[in-house]
N, CA, C and O atoms as a printed pandas DataFrame, in Angstrom:
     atom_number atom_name residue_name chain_id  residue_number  x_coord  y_coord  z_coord
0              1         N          UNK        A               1    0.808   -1.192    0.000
1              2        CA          UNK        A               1    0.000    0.000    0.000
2              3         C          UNK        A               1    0.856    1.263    0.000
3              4         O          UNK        A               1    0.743    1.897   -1.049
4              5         N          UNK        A               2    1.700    1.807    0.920
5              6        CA          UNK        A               2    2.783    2.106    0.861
6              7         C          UNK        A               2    3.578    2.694   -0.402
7              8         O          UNK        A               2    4.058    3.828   -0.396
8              9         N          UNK        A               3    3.642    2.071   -1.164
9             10        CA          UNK        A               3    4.603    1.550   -2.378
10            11         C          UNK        A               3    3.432    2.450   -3.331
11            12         O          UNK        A               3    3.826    3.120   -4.286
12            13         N          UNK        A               4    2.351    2.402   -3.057
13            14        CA          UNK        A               4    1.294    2.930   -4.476
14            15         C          UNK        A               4    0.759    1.762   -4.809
15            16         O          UNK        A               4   -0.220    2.006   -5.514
16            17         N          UNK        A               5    0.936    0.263   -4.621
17            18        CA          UNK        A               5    0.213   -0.840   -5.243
18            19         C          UNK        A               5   -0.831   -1.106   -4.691
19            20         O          UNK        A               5   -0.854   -1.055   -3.461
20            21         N          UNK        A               6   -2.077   -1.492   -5.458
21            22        CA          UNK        A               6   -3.223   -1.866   -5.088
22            23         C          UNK        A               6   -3.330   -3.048   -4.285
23            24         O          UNK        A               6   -3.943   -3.943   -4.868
24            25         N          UNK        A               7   -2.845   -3.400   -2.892
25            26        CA          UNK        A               7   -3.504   -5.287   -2.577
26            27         C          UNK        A               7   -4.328   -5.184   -1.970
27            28         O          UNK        A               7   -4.027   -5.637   -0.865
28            29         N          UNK        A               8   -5.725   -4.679   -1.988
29            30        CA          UNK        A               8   -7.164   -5.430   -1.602
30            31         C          UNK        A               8   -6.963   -4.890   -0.184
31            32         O          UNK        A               8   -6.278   -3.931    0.173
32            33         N          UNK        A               9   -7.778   -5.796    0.606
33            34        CA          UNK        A               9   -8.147   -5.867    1.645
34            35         C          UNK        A               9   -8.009   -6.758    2.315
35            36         O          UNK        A               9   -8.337   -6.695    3.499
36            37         N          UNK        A              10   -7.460   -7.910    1.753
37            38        CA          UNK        A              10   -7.326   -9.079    2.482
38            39         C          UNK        A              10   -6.757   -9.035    3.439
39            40         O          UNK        A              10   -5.751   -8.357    3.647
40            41         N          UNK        A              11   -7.532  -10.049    4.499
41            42        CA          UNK        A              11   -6.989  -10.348    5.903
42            43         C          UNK        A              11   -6.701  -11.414    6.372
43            44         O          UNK        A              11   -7.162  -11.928    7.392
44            45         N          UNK        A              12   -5.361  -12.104    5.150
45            46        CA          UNK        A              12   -4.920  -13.633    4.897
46            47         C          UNK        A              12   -3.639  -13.139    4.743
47            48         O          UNK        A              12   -3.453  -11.924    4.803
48            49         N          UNK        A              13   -2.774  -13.876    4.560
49            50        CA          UNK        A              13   -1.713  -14.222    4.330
50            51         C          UNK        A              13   -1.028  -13.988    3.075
51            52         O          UNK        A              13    0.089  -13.513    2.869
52            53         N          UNK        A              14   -2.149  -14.528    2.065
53            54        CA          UNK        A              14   -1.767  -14.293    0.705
54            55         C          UNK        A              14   -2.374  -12.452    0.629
55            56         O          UNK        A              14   -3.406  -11.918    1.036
56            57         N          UNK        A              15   -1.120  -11.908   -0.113
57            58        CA          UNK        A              15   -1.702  -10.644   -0.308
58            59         C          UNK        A              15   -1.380  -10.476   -2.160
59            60         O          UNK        A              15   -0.392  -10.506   -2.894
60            61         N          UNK        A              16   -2.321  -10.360   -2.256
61            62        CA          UNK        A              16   -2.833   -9.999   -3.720
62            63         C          UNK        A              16   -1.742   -8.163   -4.076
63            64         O          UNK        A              16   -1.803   -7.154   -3.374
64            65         N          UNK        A              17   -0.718   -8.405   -5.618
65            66        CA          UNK        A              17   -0.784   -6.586   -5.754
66            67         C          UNK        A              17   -1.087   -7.205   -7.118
67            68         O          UNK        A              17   -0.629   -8.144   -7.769
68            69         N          UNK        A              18   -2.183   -6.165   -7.306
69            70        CA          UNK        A              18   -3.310   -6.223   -8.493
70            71         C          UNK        A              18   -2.510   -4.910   -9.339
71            72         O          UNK        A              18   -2.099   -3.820   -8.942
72            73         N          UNK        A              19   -2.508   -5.538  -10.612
73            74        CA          UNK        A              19   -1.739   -4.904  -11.887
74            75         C          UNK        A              19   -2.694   -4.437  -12.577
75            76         O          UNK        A              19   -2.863   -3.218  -12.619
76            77         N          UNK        A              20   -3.754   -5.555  -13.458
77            78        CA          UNK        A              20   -4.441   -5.497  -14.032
78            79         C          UNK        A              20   -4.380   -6.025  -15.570
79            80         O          UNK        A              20   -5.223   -6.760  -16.083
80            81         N          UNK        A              21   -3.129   -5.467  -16.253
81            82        CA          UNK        A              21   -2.893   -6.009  -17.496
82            83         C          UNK        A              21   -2.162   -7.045  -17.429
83            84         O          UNK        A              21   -1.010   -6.832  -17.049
84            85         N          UNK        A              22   -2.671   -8.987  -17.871
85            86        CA          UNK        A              22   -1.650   -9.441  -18.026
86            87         C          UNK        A              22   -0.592   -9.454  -18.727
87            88         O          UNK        A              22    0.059  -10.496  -18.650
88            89         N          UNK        A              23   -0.281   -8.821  -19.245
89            90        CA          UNK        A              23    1.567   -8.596  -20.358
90            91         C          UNK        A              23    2.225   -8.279  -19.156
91            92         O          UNK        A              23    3.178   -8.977  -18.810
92            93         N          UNK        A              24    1.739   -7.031  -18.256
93            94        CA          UNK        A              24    2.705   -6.203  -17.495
94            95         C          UNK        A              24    2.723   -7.195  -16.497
95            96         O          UNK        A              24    3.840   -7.687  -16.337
96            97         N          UNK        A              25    1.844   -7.633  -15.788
97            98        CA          UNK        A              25    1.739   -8.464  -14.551
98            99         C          UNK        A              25    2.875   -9.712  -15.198
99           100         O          UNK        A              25    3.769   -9.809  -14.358
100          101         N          UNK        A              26    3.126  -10.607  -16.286
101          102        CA          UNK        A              26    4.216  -11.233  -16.354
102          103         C          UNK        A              26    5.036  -10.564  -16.047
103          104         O          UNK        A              26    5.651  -10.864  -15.023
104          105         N          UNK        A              27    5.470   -9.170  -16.914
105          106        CA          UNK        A              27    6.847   -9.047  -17.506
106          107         C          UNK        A              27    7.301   -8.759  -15.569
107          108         O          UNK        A              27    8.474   -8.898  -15.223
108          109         N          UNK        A              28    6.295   -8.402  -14.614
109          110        CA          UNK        A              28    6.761   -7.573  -12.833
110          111         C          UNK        A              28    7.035   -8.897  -13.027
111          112         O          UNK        A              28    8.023   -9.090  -13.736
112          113         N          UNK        A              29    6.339  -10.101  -12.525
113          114        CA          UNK        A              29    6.374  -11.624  -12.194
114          115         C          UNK        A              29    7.910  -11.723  -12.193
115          116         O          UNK        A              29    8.705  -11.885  -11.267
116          117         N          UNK        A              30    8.137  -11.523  -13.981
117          118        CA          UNK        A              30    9.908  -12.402  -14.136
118          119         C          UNK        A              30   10.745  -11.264  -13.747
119          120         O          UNK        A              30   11.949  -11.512  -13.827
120          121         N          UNK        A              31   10.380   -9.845  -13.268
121          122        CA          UNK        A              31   11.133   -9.003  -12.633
122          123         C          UNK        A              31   11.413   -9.395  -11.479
123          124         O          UNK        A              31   12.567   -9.488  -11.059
124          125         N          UNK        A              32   10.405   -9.664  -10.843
125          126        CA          UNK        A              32   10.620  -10.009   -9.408
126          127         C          UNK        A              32   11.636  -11.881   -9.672
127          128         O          UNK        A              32   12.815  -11.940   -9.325
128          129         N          UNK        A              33   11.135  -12.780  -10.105
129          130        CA          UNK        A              33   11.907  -13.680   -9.864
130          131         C          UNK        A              33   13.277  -13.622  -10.480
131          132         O          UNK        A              33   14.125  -14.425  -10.093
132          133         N          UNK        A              34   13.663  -12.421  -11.741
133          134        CA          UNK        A              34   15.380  -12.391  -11.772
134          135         C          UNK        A              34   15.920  -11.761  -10.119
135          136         O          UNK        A              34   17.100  -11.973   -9.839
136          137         N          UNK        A              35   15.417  -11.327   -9.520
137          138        CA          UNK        A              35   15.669  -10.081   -8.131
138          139         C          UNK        A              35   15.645  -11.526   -7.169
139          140         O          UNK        A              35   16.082  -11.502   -6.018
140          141         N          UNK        A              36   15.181  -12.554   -7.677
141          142        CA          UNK        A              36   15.475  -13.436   -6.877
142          143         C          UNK        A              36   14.223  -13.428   -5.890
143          144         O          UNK        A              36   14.356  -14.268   -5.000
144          145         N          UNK        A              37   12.939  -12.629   -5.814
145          146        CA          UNK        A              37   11.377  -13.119   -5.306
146          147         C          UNK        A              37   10.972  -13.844   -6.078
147          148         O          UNK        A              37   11.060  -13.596   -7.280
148          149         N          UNK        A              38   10.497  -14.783   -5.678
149          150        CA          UNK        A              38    8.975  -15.846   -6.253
150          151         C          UNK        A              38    7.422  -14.911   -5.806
151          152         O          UNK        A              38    6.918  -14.170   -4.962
152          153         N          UNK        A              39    7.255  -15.424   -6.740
153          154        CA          UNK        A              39    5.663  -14.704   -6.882
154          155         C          UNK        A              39    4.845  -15.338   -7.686
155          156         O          UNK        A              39    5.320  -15.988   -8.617
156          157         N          UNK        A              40    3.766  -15.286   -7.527
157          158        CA          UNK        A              40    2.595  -16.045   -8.746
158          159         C          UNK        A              40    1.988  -14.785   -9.438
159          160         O          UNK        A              40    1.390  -13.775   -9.067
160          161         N          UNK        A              41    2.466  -15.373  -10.739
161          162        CA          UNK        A              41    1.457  -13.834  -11.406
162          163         C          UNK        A              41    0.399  -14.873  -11.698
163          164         O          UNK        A              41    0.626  -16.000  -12.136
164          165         N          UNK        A              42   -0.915  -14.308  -11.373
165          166        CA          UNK        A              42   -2.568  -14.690  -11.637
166          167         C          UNK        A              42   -3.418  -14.029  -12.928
167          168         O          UNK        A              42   -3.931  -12.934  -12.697
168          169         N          UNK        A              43   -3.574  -14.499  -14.025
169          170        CA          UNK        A              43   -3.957  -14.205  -15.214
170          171         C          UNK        A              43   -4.666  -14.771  -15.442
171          172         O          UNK        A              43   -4.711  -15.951  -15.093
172          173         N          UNK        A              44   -5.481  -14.235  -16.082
173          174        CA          UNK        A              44   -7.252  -15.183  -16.797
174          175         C          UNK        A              44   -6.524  -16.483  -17.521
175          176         O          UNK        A              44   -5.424  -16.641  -18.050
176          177         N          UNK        A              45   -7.405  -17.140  -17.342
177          178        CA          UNK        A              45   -8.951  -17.310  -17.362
178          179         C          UNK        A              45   -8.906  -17.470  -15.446
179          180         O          UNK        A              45   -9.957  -17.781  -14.885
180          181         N          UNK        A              46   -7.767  -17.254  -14.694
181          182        CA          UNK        A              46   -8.492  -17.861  -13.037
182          183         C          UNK        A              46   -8.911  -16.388  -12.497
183          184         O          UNK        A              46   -9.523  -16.195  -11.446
184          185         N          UNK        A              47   -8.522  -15.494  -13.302
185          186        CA          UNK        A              47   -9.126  -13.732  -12.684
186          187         C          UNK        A              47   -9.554  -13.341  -14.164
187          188         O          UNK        A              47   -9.016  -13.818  -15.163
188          189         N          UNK        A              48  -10.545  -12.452  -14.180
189          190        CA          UNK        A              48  -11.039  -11.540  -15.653
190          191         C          UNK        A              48   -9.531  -11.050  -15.881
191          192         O          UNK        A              48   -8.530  -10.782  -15.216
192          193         N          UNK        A              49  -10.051  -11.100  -17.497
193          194        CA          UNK        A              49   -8.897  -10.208  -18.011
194          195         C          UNK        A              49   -8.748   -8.869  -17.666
195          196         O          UNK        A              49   -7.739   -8.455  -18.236
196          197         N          UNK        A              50   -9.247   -8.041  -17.038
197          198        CA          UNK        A              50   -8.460   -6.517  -16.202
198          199         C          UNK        A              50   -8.583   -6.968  -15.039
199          200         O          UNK        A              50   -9.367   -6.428  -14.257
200          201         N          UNK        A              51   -7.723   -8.214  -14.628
201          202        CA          UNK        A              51   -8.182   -8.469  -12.467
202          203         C          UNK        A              51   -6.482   -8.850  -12.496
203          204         O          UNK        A              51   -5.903   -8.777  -11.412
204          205         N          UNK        A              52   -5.784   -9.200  -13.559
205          206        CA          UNK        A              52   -4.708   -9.704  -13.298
206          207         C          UNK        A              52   -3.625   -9.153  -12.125
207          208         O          UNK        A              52   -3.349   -8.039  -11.678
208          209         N          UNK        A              53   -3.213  -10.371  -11.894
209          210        CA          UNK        A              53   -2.268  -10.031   -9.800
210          211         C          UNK        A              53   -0.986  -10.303  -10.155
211          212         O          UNK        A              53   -0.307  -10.565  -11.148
212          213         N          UNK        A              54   -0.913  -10.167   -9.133
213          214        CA          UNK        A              54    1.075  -11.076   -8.582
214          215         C          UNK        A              54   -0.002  -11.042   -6.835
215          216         O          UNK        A              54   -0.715  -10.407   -6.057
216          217         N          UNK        A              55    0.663  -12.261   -7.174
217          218        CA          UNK        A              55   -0.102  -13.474   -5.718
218          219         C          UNK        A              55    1.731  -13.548   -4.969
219          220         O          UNK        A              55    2.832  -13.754   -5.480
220          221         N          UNK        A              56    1.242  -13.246   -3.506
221          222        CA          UNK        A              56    2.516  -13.125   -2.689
222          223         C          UNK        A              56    1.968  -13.339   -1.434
223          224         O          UNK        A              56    1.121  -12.661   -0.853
224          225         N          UNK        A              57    2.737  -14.709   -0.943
225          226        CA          UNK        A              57    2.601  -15.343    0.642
226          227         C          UNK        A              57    3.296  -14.803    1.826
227          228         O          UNK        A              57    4.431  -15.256    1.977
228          229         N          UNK        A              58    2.944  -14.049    2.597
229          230        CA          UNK        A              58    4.008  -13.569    3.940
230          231         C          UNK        A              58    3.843  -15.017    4.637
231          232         O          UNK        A              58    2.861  -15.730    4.428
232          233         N          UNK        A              59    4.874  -15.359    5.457
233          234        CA          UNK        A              59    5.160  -15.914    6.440
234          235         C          UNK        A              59    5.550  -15.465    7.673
235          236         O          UNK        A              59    5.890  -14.283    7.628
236          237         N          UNK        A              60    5.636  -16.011    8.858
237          238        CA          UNK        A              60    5.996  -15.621   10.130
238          239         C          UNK        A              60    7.943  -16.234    9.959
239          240         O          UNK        A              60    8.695  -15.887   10.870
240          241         N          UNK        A              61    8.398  -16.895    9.054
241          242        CA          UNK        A              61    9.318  -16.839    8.950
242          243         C          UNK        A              61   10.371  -16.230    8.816
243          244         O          UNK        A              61   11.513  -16.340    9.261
244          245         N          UNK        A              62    9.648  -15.322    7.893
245          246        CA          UNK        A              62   10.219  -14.332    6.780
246          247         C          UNK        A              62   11.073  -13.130    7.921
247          248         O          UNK        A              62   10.593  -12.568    8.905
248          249         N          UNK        A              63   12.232  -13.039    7.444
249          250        CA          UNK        A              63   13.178  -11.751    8.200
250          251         C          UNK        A              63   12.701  -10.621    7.730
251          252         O          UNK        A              63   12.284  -10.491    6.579
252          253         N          UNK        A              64   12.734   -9.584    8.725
253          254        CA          UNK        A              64   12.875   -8.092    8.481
254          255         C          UNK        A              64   13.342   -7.688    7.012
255          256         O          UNK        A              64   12.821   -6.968    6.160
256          257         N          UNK        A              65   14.796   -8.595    7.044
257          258        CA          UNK        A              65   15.654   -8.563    5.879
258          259         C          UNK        A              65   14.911   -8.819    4.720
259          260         O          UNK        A              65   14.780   -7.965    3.843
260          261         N          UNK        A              66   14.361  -10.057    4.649
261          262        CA          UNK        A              66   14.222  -10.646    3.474
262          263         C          UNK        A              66   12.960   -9.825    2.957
263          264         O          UNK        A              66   12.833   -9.611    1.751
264          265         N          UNK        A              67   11.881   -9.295    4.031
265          266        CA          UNK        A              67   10.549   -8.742    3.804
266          267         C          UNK        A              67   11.452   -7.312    2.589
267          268         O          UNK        A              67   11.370   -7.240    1.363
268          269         N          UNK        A              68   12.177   -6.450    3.486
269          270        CA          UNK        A              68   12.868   -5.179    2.847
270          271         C          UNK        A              68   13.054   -5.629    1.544
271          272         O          UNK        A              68   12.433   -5.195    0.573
272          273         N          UNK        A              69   14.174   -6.771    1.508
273          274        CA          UNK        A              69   14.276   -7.138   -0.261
274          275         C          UNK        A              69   13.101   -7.175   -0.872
275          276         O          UNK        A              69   13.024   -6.340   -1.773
276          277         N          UNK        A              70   11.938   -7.979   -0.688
277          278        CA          UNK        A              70   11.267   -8.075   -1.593
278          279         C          UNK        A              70   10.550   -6.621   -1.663
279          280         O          UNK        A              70   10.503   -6.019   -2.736
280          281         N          UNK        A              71   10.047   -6.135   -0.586
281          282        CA          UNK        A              71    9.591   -4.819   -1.341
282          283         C          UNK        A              71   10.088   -3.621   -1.766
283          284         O          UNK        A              71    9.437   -2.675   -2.210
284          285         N          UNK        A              72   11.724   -3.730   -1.555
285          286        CA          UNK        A              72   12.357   -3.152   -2.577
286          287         C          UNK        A              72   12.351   -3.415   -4.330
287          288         O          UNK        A              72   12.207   -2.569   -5.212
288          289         N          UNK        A              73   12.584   -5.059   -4.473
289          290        CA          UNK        A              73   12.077   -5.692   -6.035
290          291         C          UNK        A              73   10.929   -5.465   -6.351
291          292         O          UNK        A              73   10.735   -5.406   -7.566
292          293         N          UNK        A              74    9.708   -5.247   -5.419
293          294        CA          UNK        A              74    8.484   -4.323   -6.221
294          295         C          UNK        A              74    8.810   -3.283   -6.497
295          296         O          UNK        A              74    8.865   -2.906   -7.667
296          297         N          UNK        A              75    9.054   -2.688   -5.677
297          298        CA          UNK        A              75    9.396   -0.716   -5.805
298          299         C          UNK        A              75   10.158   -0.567   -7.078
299          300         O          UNK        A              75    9.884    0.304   -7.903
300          301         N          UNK        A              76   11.324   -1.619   -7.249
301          302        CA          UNK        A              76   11.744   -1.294   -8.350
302          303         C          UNK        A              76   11.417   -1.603   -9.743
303          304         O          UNK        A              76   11.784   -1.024  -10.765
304          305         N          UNK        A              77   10.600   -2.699   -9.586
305          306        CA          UNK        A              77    9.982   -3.563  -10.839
306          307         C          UNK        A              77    8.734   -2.194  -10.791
307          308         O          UNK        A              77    8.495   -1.879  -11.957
308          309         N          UNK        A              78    8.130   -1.563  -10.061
309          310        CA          UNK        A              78    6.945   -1.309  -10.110
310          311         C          UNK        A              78    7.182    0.344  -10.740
311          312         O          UNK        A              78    6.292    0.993  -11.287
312          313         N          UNK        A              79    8.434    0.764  -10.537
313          314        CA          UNK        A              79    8.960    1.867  -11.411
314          315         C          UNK        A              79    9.204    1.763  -12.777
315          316         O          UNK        A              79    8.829    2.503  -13.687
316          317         N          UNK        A              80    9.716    0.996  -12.799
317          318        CA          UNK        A              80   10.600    0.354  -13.963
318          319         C          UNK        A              80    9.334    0.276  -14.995
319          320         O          UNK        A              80    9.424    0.707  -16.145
320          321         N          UNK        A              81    8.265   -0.258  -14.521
321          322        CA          UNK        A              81    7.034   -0.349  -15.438
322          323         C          UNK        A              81    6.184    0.808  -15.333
323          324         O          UNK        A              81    5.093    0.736  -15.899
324          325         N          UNK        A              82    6.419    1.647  -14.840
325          326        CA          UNK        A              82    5.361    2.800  -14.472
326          327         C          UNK        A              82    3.907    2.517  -14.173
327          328         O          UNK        A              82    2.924    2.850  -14.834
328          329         N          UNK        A              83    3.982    1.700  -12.820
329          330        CA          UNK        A              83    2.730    0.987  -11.928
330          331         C          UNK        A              83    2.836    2.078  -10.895
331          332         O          UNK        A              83    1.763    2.658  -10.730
332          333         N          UNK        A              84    3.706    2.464  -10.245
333          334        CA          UNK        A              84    4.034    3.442   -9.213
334          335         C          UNK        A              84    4.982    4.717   -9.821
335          336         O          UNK        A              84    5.344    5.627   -9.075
């Protein structure tokens, strides 16, 4: 939220950041996994074609550290595409 990305409201674990176009929602996807995040990008037919995501699991595992990396690899994937 923070960042400018849309994730919902959910009050789970999985937090949804909703793109909308799937082209762009891949091209963040393989941004984020060269940066070394995994992520699920979610594209129709399992969301309408303008619902497309990047699907992302927090854990209670997850370090301070590792949380910072990844939402630095949005911030920067999410510039890089002019989402934020």
């Amino acid at each position: 939220d923070s960042l400018g990305f849309d994730t919902g409201s959910t009050q789970s674990a999985i937090i949804p950041v909703k793109i909308g176009d799937a082209s762009v929602t891949a091209q963040m996807a393989s941004m984020l996994m060269d940066s070394g995040i995994y992520t699920n990008p979610i594209i129709y037919p399992a969301v309408s074609k303008k619902n497309a995501r990047i699907r992302t699991s927090l854990m209670a595992t997850h370090t301070p550290e590792q949380l910072d990396r990844a939402l630095n690899a949005f911030e920067d994937a999410g510039k890089k595409l002019n989402l934020i």
